[in-house]
C-alpha positions as CSV (number, residue, x, y, z in Angstrom):
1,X,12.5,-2.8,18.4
2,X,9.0,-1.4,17.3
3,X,6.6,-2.9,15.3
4,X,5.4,-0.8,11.9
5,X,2.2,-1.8,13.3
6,X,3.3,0.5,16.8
7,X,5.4,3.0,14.2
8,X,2.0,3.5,11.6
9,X,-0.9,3.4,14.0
10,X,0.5,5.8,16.8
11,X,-2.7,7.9,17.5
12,X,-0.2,10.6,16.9
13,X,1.2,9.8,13.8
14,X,-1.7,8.1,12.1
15,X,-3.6,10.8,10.4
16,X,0.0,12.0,8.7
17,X,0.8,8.3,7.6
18,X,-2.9,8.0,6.3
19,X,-2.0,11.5,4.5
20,X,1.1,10.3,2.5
21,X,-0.3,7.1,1.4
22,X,-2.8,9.1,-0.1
23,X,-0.6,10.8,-1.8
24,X,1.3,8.0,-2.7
25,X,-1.7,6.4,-3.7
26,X,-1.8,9.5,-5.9
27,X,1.4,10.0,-7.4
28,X,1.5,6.3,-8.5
29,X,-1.8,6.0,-10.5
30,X,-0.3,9.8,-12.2
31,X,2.6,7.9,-13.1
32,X,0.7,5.1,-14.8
33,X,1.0,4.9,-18.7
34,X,-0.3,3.4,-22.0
35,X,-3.6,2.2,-22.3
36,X,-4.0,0.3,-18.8
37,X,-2.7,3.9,-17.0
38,X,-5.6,5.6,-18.7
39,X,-8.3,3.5,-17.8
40,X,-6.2,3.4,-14.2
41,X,-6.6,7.3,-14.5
42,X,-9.8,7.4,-15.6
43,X,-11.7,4.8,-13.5
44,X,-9.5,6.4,-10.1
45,X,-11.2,10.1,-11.1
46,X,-14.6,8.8,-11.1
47,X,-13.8,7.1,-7.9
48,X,-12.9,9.7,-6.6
49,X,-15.6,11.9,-7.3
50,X,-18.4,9.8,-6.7
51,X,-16.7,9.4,-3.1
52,X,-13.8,12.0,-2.4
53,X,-12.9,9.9,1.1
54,X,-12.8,6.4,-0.8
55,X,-8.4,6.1,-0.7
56,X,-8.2,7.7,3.1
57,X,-11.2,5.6,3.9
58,X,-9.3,2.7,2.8
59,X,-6.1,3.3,4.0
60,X,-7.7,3.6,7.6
61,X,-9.9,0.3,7.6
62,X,-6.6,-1.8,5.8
63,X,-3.6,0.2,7.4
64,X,-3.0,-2.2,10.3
65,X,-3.3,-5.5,8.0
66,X,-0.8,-3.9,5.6
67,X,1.9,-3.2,8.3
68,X,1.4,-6.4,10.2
69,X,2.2,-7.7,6.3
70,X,5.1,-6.1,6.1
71,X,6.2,-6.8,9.7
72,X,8.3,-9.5,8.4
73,X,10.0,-7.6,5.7
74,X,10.8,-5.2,8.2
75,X,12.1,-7.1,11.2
76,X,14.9,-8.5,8.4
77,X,15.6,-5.4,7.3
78,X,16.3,-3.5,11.0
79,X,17.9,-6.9,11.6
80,X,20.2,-6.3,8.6
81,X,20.7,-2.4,9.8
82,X,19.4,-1.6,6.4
83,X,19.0,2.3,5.8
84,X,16.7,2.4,3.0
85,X,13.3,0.8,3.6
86,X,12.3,0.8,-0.4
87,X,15.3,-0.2,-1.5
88,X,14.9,-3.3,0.6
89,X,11.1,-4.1,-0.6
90,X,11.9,-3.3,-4.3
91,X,14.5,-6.3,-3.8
92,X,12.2,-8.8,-2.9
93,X,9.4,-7.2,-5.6
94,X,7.4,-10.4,-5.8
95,X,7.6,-11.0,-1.7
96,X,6.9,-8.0,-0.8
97,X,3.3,-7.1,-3.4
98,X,2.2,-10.1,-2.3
99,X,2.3,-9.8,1.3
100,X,0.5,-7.0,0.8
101,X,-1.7,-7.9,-1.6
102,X,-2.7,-10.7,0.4
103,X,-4.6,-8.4,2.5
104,X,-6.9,-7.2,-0.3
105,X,-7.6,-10.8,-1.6
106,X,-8.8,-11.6,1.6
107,X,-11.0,-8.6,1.8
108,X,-12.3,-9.5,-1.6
109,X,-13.2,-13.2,-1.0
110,X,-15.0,-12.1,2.0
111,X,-16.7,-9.6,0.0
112,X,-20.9,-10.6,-0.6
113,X,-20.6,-9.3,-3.8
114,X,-20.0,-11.0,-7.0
115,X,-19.2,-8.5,-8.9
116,X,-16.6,-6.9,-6.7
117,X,-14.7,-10.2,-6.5
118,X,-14.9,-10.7,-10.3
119,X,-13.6,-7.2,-10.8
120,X,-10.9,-7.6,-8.0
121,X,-9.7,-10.7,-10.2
122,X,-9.3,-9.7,-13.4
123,X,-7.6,-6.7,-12.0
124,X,-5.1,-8.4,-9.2
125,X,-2.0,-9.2,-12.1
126,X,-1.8,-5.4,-13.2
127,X,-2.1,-4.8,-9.5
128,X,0.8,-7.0,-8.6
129,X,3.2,-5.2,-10.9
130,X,1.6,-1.8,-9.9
131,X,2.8,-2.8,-5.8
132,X,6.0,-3.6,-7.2
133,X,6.5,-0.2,-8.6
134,X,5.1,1.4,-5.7
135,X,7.8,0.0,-3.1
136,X,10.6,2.0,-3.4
137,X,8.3,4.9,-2.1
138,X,6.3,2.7,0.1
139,X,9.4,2.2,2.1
140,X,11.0,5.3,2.6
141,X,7.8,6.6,3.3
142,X,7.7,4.1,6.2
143,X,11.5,5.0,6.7
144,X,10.4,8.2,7.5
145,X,7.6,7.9,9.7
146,X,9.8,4.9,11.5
147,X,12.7,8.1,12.1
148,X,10.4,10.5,13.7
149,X,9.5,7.3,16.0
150,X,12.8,6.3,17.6
């Protein structure tokens, strides 16, 4: 069986993978509402203009942490001959946002800045339920890049 880390990071398929998580990336802040979804919105804009590579940037640098996160989720899941990737990970909700949110704590406790951290933290709990969300088209995404593998 391959590994989401041999599935995501084939030299081949990379830059497409990198591509839809952008847009993922994307489509979920849209998507946000109420009063946290415009400040979401708002703050992701500026991001974005102050540095238009800042999501495929990170995607590269945390793209092999984040499958090697999900590894797990996904060994069960081929294991179980499951047939929809997001439908697995939106079952296990909590499991799943943290494993991969474990990857961004760890970047942010080894960042040198305090501020960063202190933002990172008072962020991370509307994060977690913003993962959560997110899963169902995390997974088939990876479904469909895992298809064009085998």
């Amino acid at each position: 069986m391959q590994t989401l880390n041999t599935i995501l990071l084939d030299p081949a398929r990379r830059p497409a993978v990198i591509a839809d998580l952008q847009t993922l990336v994307d489509q979920e802040v849209s998507e946000s509402g109420g009063v946290s979804g415009a400040l979401i919105k708002g703050g992701y804009a500026t991001a974005k203009k102050i540095k238009p590579n800042l999501v495929p940037s990170a995607v590269e640098k945390l793209l092999p942490d984040f499958a090697t996160a999900l590894q797990p989720f996904y060994a069960d899941y081929r294991a179980q001959g499951g047939r929809d990737f997001g439908a697995y990970l939106a079952s296990r909700p909590d499991q799943a946002a943290n494993a991969l949110l474990s990857v961004t704590d760890s970047k942010a406790q080894e960042s040198s800045s305090d501020g960063l951290r202190k933002a990172y933290s008072s962020m991370r709990p509307k994060g977690q339920k913003s993962v959560e969300a997110a899963l169902p088209r995390l997974g088939q995404l990876i479904d469909r890049h895992a298809s064009a593998a085998f």
